[in-house]
C-alpha positions in Angstrom: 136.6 49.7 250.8 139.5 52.2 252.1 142.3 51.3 254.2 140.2 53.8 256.3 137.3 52.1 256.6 138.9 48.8 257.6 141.1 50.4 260.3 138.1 51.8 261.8 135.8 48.8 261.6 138.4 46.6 263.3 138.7 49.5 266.1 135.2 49.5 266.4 135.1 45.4 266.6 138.0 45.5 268.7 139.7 43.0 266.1 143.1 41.7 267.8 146.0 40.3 265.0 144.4 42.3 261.8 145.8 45.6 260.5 144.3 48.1 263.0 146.1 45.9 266.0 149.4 45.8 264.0 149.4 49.3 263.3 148.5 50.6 266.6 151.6 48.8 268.4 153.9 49.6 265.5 153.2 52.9 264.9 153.1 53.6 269.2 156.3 52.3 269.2 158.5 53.1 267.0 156.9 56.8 267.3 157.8 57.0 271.1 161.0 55.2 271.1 162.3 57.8 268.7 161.5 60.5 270.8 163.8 58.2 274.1 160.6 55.5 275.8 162.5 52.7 276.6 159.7 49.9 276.1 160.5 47.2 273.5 157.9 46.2 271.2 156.7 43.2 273.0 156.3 45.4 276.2 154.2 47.9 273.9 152.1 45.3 272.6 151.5 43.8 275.8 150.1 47.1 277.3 147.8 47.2 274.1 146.3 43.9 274.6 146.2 43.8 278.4 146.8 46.9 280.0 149.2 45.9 282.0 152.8 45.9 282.0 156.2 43.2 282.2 159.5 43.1 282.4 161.9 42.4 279.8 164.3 40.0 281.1 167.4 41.8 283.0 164.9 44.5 284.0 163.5 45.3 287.1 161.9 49.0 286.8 160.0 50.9 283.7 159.2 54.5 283.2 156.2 55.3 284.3 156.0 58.3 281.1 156.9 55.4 279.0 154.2 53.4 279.8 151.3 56.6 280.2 152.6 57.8 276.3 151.9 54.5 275.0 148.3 54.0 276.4 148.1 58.1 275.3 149.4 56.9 271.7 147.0 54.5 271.3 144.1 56.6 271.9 145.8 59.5 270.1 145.9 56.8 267.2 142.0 56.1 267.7 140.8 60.0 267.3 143.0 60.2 264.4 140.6 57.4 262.5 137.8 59.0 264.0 139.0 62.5 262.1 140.8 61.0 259.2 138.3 62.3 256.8 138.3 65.7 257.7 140.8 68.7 256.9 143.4 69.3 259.6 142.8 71.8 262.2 144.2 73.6 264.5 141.9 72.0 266.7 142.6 68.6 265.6 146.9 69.1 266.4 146.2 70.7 269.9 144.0 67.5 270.8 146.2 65.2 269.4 148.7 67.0 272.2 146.6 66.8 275.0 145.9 63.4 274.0 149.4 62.1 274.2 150.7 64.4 277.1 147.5 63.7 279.3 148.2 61.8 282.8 152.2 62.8 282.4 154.5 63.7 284.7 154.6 66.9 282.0 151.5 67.5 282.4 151.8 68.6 286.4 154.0 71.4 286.0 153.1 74.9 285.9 154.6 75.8 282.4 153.6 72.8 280.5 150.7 73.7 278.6 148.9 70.3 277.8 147.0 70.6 274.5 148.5 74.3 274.3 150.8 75.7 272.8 154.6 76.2 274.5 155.3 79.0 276.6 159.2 78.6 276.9 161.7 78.6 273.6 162.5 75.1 272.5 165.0 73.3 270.3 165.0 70.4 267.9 168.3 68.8 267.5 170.4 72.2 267.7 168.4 74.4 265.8 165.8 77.4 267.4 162.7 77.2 266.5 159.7 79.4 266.5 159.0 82.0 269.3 156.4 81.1 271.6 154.6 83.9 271.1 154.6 83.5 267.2 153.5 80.2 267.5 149.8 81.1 266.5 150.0 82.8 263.9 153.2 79.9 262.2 151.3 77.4 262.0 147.6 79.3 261.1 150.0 80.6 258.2 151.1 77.3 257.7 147.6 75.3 257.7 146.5 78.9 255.6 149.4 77.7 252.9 148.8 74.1 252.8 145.2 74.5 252.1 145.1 76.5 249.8 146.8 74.0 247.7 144.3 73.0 244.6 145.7 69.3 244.8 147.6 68.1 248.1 150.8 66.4 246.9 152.6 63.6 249.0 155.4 66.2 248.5 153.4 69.0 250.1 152.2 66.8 252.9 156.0 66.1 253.9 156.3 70.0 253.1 153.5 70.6 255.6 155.9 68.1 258.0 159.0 69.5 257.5 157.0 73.2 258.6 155.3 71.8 261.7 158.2 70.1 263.1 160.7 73.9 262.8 157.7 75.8 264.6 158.1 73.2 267.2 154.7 74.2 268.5 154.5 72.1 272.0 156.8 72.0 274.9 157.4 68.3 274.1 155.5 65.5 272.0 156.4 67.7 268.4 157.3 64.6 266.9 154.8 62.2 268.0 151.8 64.8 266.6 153.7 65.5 263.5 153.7 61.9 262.5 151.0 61.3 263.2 149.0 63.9 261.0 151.5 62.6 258.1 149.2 59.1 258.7 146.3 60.8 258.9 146.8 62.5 255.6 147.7 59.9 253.7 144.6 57.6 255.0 142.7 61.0 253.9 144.3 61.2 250.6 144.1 57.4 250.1 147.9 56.9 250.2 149.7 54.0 251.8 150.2 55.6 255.3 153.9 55.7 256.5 155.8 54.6 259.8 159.2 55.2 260.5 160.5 52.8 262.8 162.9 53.9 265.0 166.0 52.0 263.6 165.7 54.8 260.8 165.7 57.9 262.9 169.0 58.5 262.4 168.0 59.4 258.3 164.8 60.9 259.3 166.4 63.5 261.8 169.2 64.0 258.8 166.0 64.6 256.5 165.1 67.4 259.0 167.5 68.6 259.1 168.9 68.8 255.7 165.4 69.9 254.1 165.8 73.5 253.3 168.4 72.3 251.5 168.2 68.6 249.7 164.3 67.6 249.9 164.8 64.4 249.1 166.6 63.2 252.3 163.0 63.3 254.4 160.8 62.5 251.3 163.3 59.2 250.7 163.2 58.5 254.1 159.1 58.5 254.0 158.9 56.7 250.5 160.7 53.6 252.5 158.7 54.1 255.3 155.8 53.7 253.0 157.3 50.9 251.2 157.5 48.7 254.5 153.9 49.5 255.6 152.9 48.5 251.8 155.0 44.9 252.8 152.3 44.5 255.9 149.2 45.9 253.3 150.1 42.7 251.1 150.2 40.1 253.9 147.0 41.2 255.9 145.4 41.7 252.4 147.5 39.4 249.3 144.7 40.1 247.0 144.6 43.9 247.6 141.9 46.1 249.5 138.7 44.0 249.5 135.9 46.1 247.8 132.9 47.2 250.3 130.0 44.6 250.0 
């Protein structure tokens, strides 16, 4: 049995404290606090088991966005297992978009193309990033490039990461997508999937930002990333992956 398969039978049996629920609030999270939500973990996986919301104590207000990307994470997460064992697409990154943006306050202005791509120039950290009216034919180059590859390398799917994230594609919610088709290739690979929690994001944006010239930077940051996810692997399973029955 595949770390795969188990992730999607617990989604399917609605399992609560196994490896599907943990990685769900952990990688929704992290994920979304990098990119500013202001929910703690506990308020994150309080929204996943109830659907509803509370207040950390001190606090008398939440974002509104914070609390829609969350519930959109989740399901983003969900249609990921349900696509896990099929080559990207270009199809699969715009629905992973209109996934998570769904609902927003983004998603009610005029300009903001929800599930498509942007239509104004964007940034990430300081640096420009793809044209809008290149983005087509970037990233069909880019999925063109990565599949061609005769034997897809951890390597090339940080590579493929590294890419995504300069095109910028999306008005807003780069990021988010990008990290999660890093998971979704290494559940289709059969590699110990990676999360980087938000405490790191300091050495992941460096990674980004330092790639064209020292590689290692993001790949180190990822190789941790999947060291600590290996660290929740060996406590939900101690004896390793149980074989299919």
């Amino acid at each position: 049995m595949s770390l795969l398969s188990i992730l999607c039978a617990e989604q399917r049996d609605q399992n609560k404290g196994g490896i599907y629920h943990y990685t769900q609030i952990k990688l929704a999270y992290n994920s979304n606090r990098i990119e500013g939500s202001q929910l703690s973990e506990n308020q994150t996986r309080y929204i996943f088991d109830t659907r509803t919301i509370f207040f950390e104590e001190g606090e008398t207000t939440a974002n509104v966005d914070d609390i829609v990307e969350t519930v959109n994470h989740f399901g983003c997460f969900d249609y990921m297992l349900n696509i896990a064992h099929e080559p990207l697409t270009e199809e699969h990154i715009k629905r992973f978009h209109a996934l998570l943006k769904m609902h927003t306050s983004d998603s009610g202005k005029s300009w903001f193309r929800v599930g498509d791509y942007k239509q104004l120039p964007n940034t990430v950290g300081m640096e420009e990033t793809v044209a809008p009216a290149d983005v087509p034919k970037a990233l069909e180059a880019l999925l063109i490039q990565y599949h061609q590859k005769k034997a897809v390398s951890f390597e090339d799917v940080i590579d493929f990461h590294h890419g995504f994230e300069k095109i910028h594609p999306f008005q807003d919610g780069n990021g988010r997508v990008g990290r999660l088709i890093v998971f979704k290739e290494c559940l289709y690979a059969g590699w110990v999937p990676a999360i980087i929690e938000e405490e790191f994001k300091f050495f992941y944006y460096r990674g980004l930002s330092e790639y064209p010239r020292i590689q290692e930077y993001l790949l180190d940051t990822f190789r941790s990333a999947q060291d600590r996810y290996q660290k929740a692997l060996d406590y939900f399973f101690p004896d390793g992956i149980p074989e299919m029955e």
